[in-house]
VOTOR-789862 format. One record per residue (C-alpha): x, y, z; residue in three letters; residue number from 1. Coordinates in steps of 0.001 Angstrom, whole numbers, plus 500000, padded with zeros to 6 digits. Layout:
<rs>
@xx X	yy Y	zz Z	res ala	n NUM $
...
</rs>
This chain:
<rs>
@xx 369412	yy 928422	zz 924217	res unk	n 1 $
@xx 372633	yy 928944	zz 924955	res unk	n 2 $
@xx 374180	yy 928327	zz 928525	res unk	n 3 $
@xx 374610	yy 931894	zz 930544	res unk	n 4 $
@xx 378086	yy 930388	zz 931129	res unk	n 5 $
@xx 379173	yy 929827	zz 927678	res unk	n 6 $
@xx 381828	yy 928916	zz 927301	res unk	n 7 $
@xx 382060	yy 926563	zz 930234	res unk	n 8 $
@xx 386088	yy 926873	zz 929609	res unk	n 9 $
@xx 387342	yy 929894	zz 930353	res unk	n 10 $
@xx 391215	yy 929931	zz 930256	res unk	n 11 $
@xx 391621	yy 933842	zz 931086	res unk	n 12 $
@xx 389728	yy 932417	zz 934720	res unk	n 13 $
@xx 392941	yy 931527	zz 935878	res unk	n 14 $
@xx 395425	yy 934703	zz 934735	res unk	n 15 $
@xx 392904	yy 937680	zz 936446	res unk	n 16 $
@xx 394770	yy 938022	zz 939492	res unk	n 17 $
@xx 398688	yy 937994	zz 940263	res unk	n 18 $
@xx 397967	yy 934990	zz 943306	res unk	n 19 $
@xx 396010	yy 932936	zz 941053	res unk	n 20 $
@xx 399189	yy 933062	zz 938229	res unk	n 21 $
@xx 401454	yy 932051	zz 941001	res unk	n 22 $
@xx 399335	yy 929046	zz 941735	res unk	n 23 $
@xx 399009	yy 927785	zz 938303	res unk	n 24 $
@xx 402785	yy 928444	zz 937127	res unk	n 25 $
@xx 404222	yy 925970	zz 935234	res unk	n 26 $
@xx 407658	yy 926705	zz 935760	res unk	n 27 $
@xx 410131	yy 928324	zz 938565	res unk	n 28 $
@xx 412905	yy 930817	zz 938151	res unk	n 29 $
@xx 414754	yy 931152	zz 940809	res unk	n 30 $
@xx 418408	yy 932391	zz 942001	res unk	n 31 $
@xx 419129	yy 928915	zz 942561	res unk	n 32 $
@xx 418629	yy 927952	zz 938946	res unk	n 33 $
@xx 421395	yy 930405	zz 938173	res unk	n 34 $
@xx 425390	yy 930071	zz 937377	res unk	n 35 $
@xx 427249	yy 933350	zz 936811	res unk	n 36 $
@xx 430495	yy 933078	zz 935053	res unk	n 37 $
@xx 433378	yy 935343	zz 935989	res unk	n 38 $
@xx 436310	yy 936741	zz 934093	res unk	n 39 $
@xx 439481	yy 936857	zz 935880	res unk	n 40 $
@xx 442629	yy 939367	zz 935056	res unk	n 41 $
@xx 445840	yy 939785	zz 936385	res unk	n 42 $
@xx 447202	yy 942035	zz 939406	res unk	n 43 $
@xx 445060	yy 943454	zz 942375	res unk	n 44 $
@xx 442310	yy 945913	zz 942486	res unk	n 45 $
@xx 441926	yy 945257	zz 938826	res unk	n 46 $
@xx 438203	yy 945677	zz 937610	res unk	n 47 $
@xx 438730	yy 945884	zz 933824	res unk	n 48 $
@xx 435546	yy 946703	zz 931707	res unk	n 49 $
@xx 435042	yy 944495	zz 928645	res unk	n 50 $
@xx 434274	yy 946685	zz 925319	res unk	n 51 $
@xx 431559	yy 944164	zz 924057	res unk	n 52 $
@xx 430332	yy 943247	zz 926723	res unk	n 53 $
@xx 428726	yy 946606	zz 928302	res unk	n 54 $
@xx 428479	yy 945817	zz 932716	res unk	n 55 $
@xx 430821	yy 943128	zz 932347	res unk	n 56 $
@xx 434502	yy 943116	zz 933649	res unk	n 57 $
@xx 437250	yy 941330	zz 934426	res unk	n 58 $
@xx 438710	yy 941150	zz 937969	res unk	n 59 $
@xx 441741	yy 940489	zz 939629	res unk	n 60 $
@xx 441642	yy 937155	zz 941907	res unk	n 61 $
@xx 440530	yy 939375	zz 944788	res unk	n 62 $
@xx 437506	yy 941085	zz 943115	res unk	n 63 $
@xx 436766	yy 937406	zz 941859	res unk	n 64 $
@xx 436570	yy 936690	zz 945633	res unk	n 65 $
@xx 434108	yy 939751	zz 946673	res unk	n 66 $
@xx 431856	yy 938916	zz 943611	res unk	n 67 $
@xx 431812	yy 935208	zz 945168	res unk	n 68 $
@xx 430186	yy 937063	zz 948223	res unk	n 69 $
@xx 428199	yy 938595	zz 946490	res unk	n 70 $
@xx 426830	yy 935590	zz 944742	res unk	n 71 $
@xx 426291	yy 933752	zz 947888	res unk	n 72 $
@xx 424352	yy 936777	zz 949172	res unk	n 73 $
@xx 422572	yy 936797	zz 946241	res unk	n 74 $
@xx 421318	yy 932871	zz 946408	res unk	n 75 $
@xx 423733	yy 931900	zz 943657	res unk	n 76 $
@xx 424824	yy 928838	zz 943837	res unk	n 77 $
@xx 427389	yy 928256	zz 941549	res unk	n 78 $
@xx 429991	yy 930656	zz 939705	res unk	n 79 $
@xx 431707	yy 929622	zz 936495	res unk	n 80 $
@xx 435101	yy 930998	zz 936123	res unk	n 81 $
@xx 436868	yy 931935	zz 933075	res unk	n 82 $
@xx 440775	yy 933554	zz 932785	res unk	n 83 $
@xx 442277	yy 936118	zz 930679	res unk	n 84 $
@xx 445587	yy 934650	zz 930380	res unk	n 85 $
@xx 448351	yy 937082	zz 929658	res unk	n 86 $
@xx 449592	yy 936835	zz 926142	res unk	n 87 $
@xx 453155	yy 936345	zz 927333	res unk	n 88 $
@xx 451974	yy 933553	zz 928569	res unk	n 89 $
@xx 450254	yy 932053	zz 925618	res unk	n 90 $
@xx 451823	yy 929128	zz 923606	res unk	n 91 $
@xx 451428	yy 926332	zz 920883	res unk	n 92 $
@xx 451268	yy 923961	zz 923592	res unk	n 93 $
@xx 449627	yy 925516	zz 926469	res unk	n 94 $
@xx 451244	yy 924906	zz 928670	res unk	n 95 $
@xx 450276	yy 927518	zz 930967	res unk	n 96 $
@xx 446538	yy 925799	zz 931460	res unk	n 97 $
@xx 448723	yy 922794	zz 933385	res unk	n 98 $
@xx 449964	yy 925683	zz 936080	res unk	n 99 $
@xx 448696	yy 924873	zz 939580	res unk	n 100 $
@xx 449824	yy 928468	zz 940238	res unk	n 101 $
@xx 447853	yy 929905	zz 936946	res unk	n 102 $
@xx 445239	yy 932216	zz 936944	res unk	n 103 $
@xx 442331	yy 930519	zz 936805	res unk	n 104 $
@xx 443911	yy 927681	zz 939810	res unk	n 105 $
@xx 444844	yy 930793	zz 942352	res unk	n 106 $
@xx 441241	yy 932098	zz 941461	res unk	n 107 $
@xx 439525	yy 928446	zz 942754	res unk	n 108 $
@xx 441600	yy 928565	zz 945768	res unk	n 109 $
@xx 440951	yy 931807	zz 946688	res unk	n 110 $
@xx 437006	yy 931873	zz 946232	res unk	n 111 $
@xx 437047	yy 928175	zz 948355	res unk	n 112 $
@xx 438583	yy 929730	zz 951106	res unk	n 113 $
@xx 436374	yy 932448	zz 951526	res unk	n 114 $
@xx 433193	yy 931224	zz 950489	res unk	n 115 $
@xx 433535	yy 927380	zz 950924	res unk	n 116 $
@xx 429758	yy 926551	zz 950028	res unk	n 117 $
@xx 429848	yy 928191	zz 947305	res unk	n 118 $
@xx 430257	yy 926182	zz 944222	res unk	n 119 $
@xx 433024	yy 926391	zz 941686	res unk	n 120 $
@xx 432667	yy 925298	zz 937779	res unk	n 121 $
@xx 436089	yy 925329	zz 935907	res unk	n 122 $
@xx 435942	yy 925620	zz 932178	res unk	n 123 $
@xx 438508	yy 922922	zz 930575	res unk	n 124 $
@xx 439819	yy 923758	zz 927035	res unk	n 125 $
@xx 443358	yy 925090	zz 925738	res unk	n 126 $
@xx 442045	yy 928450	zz 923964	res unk	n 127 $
@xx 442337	yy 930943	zz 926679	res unk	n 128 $
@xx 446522	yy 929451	zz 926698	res unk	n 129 $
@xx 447209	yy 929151	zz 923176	res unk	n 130 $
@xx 448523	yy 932118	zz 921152	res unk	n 131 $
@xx 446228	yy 930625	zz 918073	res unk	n 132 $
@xx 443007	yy 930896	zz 919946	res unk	n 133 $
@xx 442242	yy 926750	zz 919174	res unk	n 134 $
@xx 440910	yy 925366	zz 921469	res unk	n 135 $
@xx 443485	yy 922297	zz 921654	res unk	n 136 $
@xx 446823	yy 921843	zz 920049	res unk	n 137 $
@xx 447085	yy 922253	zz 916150	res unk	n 138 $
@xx 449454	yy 920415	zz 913722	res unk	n 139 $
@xx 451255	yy 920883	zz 911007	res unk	n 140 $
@xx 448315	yy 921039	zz 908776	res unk	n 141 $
@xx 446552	yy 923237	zz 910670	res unk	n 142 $
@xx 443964	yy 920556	zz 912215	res unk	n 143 $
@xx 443393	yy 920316	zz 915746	res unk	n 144 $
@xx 445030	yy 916909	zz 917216	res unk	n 145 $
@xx 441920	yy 915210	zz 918581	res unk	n 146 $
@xx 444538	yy 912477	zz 921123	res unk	n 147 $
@xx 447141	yy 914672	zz 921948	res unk	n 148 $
@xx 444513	yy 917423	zz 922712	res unk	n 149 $
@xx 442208	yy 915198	zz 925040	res unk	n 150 $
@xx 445877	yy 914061	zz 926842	res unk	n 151 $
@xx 446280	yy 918315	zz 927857	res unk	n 152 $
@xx 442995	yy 918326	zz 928595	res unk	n 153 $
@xx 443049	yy 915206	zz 931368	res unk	n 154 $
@xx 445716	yy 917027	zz 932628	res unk	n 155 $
@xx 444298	yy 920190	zz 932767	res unk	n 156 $
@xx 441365	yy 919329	zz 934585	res unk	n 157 $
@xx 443672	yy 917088	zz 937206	res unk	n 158 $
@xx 445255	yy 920551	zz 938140	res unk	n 159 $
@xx 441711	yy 922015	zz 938189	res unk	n 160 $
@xx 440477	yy 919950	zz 940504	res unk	n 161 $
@xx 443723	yy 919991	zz 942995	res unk	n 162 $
@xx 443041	yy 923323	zz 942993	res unk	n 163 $
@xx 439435	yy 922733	zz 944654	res unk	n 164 $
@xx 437178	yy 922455	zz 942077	res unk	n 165 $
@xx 433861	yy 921597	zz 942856	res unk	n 166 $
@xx 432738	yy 920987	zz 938430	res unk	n 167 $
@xx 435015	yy 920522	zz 935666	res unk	n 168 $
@xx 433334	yy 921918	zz 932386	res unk	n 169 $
@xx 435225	yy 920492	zz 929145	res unk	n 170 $
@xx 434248	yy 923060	zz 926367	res unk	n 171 $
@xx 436319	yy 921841	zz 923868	res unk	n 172 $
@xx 434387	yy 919377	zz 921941	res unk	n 173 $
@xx 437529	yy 916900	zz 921164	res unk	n 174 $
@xx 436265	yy 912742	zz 920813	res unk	n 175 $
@xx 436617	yy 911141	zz 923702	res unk	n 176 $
@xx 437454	yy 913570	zz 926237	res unk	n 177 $
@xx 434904	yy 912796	zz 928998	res unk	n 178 $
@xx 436232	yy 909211	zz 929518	res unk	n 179 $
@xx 439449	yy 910511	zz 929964	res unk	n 180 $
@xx 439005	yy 912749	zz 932704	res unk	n 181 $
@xx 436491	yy 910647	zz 934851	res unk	n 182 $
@xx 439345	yy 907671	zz 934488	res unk	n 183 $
@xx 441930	yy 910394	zz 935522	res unk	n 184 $
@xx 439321	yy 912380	zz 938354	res unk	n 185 $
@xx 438673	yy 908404	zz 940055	res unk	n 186 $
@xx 442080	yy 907465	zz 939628	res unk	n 187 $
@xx 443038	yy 910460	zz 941531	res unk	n 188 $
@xx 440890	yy 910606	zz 944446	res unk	n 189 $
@xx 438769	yy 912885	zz 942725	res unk	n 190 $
@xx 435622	yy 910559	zz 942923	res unk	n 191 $
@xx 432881	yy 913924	zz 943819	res unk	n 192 $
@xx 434185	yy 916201	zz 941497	res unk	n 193 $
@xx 431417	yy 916807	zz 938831	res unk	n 194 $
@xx 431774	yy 917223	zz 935573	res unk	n 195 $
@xx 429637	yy 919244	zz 933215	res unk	n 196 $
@xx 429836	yy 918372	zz 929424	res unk	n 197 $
@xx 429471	yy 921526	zz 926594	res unk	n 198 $
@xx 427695	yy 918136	zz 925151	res unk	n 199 $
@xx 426031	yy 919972	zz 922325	res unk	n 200 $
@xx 428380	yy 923202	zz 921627	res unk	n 201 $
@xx 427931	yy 924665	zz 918337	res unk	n 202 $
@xx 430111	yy 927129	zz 915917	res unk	n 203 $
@xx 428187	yy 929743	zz 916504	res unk	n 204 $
@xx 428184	yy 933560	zz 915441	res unk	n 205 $
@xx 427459	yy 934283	zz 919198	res unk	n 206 $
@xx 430323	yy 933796	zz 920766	res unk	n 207 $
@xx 431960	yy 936938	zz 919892	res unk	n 208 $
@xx 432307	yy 938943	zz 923079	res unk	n 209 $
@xx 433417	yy 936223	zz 924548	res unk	n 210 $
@xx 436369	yy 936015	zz 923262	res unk	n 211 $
@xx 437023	yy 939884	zz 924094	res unk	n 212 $
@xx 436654	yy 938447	zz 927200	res unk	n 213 $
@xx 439315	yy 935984	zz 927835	res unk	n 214 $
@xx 441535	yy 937536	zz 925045	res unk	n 215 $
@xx 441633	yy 935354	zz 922620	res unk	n 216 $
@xx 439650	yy 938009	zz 919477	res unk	n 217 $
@xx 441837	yy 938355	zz 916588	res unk	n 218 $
@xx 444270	yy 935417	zz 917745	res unk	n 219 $
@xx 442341	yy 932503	zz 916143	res unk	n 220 $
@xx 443570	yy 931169	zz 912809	res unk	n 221 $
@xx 440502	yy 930010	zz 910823	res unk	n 222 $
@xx 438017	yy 928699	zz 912778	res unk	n 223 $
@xx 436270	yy 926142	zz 914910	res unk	n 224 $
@xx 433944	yy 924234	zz 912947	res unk	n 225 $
@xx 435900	yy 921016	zz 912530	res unk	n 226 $
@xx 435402	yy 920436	zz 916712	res unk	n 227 $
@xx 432329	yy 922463	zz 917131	res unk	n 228 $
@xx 429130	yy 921519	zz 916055	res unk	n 229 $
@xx 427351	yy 922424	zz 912889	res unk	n 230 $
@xx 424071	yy 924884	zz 913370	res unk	n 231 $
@xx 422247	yy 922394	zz 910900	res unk	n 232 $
@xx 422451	yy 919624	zz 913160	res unk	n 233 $
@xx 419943	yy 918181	zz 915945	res unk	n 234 $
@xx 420812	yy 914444	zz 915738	res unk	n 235 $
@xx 424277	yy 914910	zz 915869	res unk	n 236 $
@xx 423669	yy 916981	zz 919205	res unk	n 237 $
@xx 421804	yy 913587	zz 920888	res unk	n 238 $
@xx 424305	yy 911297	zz 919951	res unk	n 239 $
@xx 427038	yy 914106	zz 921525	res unk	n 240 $
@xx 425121	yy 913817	zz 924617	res unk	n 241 $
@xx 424829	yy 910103	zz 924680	res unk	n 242 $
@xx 428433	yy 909685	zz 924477	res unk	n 243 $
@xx 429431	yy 912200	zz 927330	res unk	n 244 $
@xx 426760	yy 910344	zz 929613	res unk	n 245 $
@xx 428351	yy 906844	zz 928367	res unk	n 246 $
@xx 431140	yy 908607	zz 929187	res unk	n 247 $
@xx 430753	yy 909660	zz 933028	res unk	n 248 $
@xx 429432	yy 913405	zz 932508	res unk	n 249 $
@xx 427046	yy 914135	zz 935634	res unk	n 250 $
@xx 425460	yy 916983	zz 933627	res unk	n 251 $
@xx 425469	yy 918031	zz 930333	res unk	n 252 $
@xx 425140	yy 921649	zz 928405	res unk	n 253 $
@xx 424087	yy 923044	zz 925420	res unk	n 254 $
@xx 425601	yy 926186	zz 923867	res unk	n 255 $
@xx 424461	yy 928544	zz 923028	res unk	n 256 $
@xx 421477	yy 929118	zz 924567	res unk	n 257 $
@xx 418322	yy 930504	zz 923335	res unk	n 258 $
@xx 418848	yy 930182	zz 919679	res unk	n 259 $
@xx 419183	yy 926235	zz 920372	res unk	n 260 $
@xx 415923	yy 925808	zz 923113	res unk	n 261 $
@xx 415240	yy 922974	zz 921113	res unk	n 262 $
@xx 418093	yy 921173	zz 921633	res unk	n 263 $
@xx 417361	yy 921785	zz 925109	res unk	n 264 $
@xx 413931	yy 920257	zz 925010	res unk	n 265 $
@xx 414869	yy 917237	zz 922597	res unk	n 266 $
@xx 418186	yy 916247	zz 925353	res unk	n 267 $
@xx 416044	yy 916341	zz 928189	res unk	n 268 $
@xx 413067	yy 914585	zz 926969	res unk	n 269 $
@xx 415595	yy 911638	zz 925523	res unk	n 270 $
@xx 417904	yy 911165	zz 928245	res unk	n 271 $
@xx 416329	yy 913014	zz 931698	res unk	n 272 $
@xx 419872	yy 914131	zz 932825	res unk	n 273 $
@xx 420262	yy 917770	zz 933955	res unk	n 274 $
@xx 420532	yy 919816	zz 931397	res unk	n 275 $
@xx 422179	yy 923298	zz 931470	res unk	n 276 $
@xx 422693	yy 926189	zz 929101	res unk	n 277 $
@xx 424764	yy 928985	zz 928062	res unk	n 278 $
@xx 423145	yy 932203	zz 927445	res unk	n 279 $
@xx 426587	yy 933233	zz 925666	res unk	n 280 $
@xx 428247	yy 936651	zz 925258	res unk	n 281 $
@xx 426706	yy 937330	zz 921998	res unk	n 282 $
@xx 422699	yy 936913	zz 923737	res unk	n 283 $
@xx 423845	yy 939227	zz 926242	res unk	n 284 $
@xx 424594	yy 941581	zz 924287	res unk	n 285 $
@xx 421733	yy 941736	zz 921893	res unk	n 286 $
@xx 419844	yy 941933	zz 925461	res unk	n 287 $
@xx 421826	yy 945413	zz 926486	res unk	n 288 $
@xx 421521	yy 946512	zz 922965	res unk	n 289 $
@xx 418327	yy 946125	zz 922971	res unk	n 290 $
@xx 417499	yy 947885	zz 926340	res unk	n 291 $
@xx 419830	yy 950746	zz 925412	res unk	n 292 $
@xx 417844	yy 951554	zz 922052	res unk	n 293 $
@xx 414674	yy 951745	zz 924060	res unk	n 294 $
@xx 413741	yy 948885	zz 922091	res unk	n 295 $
@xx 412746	yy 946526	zz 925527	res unk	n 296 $
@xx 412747	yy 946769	zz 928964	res unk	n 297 $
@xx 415678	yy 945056	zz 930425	res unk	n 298 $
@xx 414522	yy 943760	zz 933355	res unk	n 299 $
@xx 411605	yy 942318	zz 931449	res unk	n 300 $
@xx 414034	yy 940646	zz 928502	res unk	n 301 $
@xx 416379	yy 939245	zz 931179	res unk	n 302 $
@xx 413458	yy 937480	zz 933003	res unk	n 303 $
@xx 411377	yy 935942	zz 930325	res unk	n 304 $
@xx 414358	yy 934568	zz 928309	res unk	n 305 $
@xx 416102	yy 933185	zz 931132	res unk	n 306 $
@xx 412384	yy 931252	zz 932485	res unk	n 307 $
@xx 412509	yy 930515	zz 928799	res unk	n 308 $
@xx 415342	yy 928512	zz 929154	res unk	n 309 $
@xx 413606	yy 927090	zz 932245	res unk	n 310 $
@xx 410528	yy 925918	zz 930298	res unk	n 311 $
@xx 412724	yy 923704	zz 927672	res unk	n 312 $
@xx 413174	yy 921851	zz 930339	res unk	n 313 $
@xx 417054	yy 923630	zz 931483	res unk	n 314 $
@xx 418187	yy 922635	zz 935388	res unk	n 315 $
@xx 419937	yy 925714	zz 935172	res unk	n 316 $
@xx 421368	yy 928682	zz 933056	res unk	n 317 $
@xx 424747	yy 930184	zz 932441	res unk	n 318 $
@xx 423915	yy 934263	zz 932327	res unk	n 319 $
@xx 425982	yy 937471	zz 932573	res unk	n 320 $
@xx 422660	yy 938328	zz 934157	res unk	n 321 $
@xx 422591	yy 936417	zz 936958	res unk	n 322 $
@xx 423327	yy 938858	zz 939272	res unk	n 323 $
@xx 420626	yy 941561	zz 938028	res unk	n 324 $
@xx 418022	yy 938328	zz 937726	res unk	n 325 $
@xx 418710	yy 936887	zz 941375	res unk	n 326 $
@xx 418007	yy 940603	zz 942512	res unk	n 327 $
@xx 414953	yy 940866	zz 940627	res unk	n 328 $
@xx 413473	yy 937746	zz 942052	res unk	n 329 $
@xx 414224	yy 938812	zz 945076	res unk	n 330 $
@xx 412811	yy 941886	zz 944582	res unk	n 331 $
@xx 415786	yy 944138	zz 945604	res unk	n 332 $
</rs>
């Protein structure tokens, strides 16, 4: 006779009541696990919407500042920030991105003196300077100069982190280029400033509004796949990491996001560093897309993609929906 509690296991037991979810959760989204990144433009009082990139915008150093409030407010603890460099301004050798008066320098300054605690991620690599859209400096035959790129680069972050930067975030993928700036941040007096490897950054199709963003659409020449990884490639990605830990990289990323979770889960199962990820411009978009054809609810989407990321095994996320998310699990 069968027991009257067949089956002894019941796994639905557990999911019948909202408390008894909570209890058993696996995994934690919170606004802490969140970085938002931040376009900056030109001027004051600018708030420049971004085409691609519907409730996105660009602002002027002090809108950059209020949407640091608002981030600390929010439980944010980190913003990413990324300029829209003037095209006047834009060169072979970019040599705008060693300004300690450029955009993105003024914009670090500004957001550390009015919301010290909050902190500030600087993304290191030449393409938002160059009027070819590379993202380091390109020779006569049209490939990018691994060495003399990496030199700009130890530079650039130098100035970054003068500036008051609390994370330096290389996103260029040249050889070497971690070792370089930790020698340079030490050497320096720059021994606390973290830096956050794109470890694992592929040539992806995702990345469109981004560049939109920061100005760089229809400059680039060719394209990025001799620095950026290929989609085909998981191996690759863990020996990428291994050097930028061998290297002196406190944390390392993987970009994009959600199209690579498992990346995400094969890094932090090898090497249990914190692992972050990008959900990039063009997973954003499908996102409000998506919501805007009545094909999703947005607050759901936003939520289960970004505890997705969570689950993998991320430390934290990169999102253009940070904002919305932190108020959501906040319930406001």
């Amino acid at each position: 006779m069968a027991s009257p509690c067949f089956p002894n296991t019941r796994m639905r037991r557990t999911r019948v009541a909202a408390w008894s979810r909570a209890l058993v959760a696996e995994t934690m989204l919170t606004p802490a696990d969140l970085i938002w990144p931040l376009f900056i433009a030109e001027g004051s009082g600018a708030e420049e919407p971004i085409a691609s990139l519907s409730g996105v915008w660009r602002w002027s150093v002090d809108g950059i500042v209020e949407r640091a409030r608002e981030a600390r407010e929010l439980g944010i603890p980190c913003v990413a920030l990324f300029p829209n460099t003037p095209r006047e301004l834009r060169t072979e050798d970019a040599a705008e991105a060693l300004n300690p008066d450029n955009l993105i320098c003024r914009a670090v300054r500004a957001v550390k003196d009015a919301v010290p605690e909050l902190g500030v991620l600087t993304d290191v690599a030449l393409d938002p300077y160059t009027v070819h859209g590379h993202d380091g400096i390109v020779d006569a035959n049209g490939y990018v100069d691994n060495d003399e790129t990496s030199k700009i680069l130890t530079e650039q972050a130098l100035v970054q982190a003068e500036a008051g930067a609390d994370i330096i975030a290389p996103s260029d993928m040249m050889d070497g280029r971690i070792g370089a700036i930790r020698q340079s941040l030490e050497r320096e007096g720059h021994c606390n400033v973290q830096i956050m490897a794109y470890a694992a950054k592929y040539a992806s199709a995702f990345y469109g509004p981004f560049r939109d963003a920061v100005g760089s659409a229809g400059l680039l020449k060719g394209d990025k796949k001799s620095y950026q990884m290929d989609p085909a490639n998981a191996l690759e990605a863990l020996r990428e990491v291994a050097l930028d830990i061998e290297e002196g990289a406190d944390h390392v990323m993987v970009k994009p996001g959600l199209p690579y979770l498992d990346i995400v889960a094969k890094v932090k199962a090898r090497f249990e560093v914190p692992v972050f990820a990008y959900q990039v411009s063009g997973e954003y978009a499908m996102i409000e897309a998506a919501a805007a054809a009545g094909a999703g609810d947005r607050d759901a989407l936003v939520l289960e993609t970004l505890m997705a990321f969570k689950r993998a095994g991320c430390s934290g996320v990169l999102s253009y929906h940070a904002p919305l998310a932190a108020r959501l699990l906040a319930g406001i």
